[in-house]
C-alpha positions in Angstrom: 251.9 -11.3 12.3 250.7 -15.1 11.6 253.7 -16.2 13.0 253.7 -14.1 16.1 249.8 -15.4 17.0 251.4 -18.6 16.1 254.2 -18.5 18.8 251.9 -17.2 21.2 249.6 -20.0 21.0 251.6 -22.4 21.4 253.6 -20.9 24.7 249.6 -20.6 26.0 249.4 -23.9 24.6 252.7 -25.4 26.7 251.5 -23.4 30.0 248.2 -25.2 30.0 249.9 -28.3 29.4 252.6 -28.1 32.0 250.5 -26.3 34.9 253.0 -25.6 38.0 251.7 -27.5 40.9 253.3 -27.1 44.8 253.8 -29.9 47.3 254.7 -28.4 50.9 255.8 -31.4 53.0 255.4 -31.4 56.8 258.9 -30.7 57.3 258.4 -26.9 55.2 260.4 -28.7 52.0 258.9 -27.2 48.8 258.5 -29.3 45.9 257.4 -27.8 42.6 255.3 -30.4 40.4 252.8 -31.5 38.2 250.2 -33.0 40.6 248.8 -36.3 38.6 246.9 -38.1 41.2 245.8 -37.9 44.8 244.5 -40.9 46.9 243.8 -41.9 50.5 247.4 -42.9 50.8 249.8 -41.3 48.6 250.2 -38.7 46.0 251.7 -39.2 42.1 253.4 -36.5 40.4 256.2 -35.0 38.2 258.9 -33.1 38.3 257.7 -29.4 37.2 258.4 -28.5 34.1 259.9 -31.7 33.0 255.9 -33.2 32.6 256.9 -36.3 30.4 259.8 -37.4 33.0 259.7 -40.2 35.9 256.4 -40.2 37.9 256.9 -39.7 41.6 254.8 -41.1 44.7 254.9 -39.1 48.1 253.1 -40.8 51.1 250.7 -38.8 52.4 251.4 -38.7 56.0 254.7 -36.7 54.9 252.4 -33.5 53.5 250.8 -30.8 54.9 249.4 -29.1 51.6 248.7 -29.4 48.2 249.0 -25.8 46.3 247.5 -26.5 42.5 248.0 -23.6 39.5 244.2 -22.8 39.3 244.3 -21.2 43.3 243.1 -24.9 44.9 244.9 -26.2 47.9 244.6 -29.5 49.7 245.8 -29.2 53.2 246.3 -32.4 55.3 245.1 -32.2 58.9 247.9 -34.2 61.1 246.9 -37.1 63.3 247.5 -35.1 66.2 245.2 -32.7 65.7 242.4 -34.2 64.1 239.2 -35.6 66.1 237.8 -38.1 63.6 239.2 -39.7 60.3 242.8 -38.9 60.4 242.5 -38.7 56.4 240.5 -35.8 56.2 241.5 -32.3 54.2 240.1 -29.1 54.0 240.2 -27.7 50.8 240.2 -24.0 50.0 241.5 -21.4 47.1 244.4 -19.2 47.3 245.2 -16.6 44.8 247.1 -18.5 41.4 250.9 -17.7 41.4 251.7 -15.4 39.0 254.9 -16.9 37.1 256.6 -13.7 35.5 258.0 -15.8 33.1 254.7 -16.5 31.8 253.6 -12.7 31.9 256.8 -12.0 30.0 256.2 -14.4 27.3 252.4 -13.5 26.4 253.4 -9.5 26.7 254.6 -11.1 22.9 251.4 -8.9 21.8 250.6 -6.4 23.7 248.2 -6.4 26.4 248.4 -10.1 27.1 250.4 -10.5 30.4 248.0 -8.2 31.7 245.7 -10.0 30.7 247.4 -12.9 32.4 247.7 -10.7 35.6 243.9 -10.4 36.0 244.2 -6.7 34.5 241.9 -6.7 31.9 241.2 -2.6 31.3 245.3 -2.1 31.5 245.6 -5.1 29.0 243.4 -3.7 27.0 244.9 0.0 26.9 248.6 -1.6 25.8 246.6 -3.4 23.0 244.9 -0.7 21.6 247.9 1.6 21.4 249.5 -1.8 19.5 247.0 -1.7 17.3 246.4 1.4 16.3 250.4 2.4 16.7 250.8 -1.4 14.2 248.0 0.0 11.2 249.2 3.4 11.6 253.0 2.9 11.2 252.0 0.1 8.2 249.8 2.5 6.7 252.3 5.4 6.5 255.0 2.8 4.8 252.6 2.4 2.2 252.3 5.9 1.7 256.1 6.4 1.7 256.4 4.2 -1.0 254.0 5.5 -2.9 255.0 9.1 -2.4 258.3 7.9 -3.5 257.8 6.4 -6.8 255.5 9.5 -7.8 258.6 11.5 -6.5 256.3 13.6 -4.3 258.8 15.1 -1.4 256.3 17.1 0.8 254.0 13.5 0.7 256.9 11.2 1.4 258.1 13.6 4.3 254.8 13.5 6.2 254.2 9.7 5.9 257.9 9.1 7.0 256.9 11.3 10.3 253.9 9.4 10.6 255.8 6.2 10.9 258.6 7.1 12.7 256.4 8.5 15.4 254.2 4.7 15.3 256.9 3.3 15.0 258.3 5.0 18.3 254.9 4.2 20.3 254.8 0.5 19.0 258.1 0.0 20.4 257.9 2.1 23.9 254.3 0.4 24.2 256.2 -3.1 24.0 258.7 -2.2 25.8 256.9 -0.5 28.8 254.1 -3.5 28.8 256.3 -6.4 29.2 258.6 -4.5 32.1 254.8 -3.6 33.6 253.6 -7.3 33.3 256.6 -9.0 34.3 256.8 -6.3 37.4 253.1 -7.0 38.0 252.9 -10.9 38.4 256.1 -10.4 40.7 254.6 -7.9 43.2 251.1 -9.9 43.3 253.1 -13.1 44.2 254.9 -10.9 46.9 251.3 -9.9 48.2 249.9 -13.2 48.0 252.7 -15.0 50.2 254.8 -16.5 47.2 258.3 -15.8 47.3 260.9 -17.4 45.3 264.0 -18.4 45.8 266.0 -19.4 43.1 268.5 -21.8 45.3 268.6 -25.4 43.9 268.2 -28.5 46.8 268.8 -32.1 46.4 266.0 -34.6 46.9 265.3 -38.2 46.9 262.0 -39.8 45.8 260.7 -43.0 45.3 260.1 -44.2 41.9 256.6 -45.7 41.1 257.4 -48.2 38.1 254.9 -50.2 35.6 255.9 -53.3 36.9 254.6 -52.9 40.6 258.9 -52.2 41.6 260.1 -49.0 43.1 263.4 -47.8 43.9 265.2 -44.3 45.2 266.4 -41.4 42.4 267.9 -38.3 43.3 266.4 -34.9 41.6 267.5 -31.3 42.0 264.6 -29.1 43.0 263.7 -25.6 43.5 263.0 -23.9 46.8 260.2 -21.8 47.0 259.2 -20.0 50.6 255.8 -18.8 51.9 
C-alpha cells in the first residue's frame, strides 16, 4: 500500500511539475507548452511534456491567446481592432482541460480522478467502497488462515466467501472508477470546447540561446482544435 501512495505522489508530483499550457497563434496553429515567460514583446516556453528541453520564443504579434492549465487565458487584441495600446490583453478563465491521461493515472486509488474531475461526493463514494471492500477482504484472509491452521472448515468457508465477495467489489470498484474518470475528463473537455486530435504537425521555432544567438529547429507538435 506504501508503495502505491508512493507512485501516486509522485505522478501528482510530475503533473504539477509539467503543467500543460496552450499557445493558439493567429493563424488557428495549436501549440501545446509549458508557458515560462511572457513580456511586452515575445513569449518563452517549452515543448509540452518535454519541460527540461530547448526553450522556445514566439513574437507576440503572431498570437491570439494564451490558454494556461489552471483555467487562465491571455488573449491578444490585434492592432486592427484595438483603439489605444496595441499591447493590451484581456485576461479571463476558462474551465482547466481535463487530461484523461491524468484522471486515469490517480484512479490508481480509488476515488482520485474524480477527485481530479472536480467530483468530490462521486470520488468519495469509489473510495469508501475501496476502503472498506480493502479492510474487509484483508480481514477475511486473516481469518482464513487462522481458521485453517485450527482446521475449522465451517470458519474457513465463511471468511473465504467474505473475501471473495471484497475481493470482487475491490476489483469492479477499480475497474468501474478508472473507465468513469477517464470517460468523465473526456466528456467535460468536449463540453468545454477542447477537442483533441491526436495528428502530429511539423513546426519551426526560433531557438533563444545563453549566449544572446538564435537559430531555427524543427519540432513535431500536437494539434489540438477548439
Amino acid at each position: 500500500m506504501k508503495q502505491v501512495f508512493t507512485i501516486v505522489f509522485l505522478l501528482m508530483l510530475s503533473f504539477t511539475m509539467s503543467a500543460q499550457d496552450t499557445i493558439i497563434t493567429r493563424t488557428g496553429r495549436i501549440q501545446l507548452a509549458t508557458i515560462k515567460m511572457v513580456d511586452r514583446t515575445n513569449v518563452q516556453y517549452q515543448d509540452y511534456p518535454q519541460s527540461d528541453g530547448i526553450t522556445y520564443v514566439m513574437d507576440i504579434e503572431k498570437i491570439k491567446e494564451l490558454r494556461y492549465h489552471d483555467g487562465r487565458y491571455i488573449n491578444f487584441i490585434s492592432k486592427e481592432k484595438s483603439t489605444s495600446n496595441p499591447s493590451m490583453t484581456t485576461v479571463g478563465v476558462n474551465p482547466p482541460y481535463k487530461n484523461p491521461a491524468a484522471a486515469f493515472a490517480f484512479s490508481t486509488i480509488p476515488g482520485l480522478g474524480q477527485f481530479y474531475n472536480d467530483e468530490i461526493g462521486k470520488g468519495l463514494w469509489f473510495m469508501g467502497i475501496g476502503i472498506v471492500s480493502s479492510i474487509a477482504f484483508n480481514v477475511s484472509y486473516s481469518n482464513v488462515a487462522n481458521a485453517a491452521n485450527h482446521n475449522n472448515s465451517t470458519s474457513e468457508s465463511n471468511s473465504g466467501a467474505i473475501m471473495l465477495l471484497s475481493g470482487l467489489t475491490l476489483i469492479i470498484d477499480y475497474i468501474w472508477g478508472t473507465v468513469d474518470a477517464v470517460k468523465t475528463a473526456d466528456r467535460k473537455n468536449k463540453e468545454n470546447g477542447y477537442v483533441v486530435s491526436l495528428t502530429p504537425g511539423m513546426q519551426y521555432n526560433t531557438i533563444a540561446a545563453t549566449n544572446g544567438a538564435s537559430g531555427i529547429a524543427p519540432s513535431l507538435s500536437l494539434s489540438i482544435s477548439f
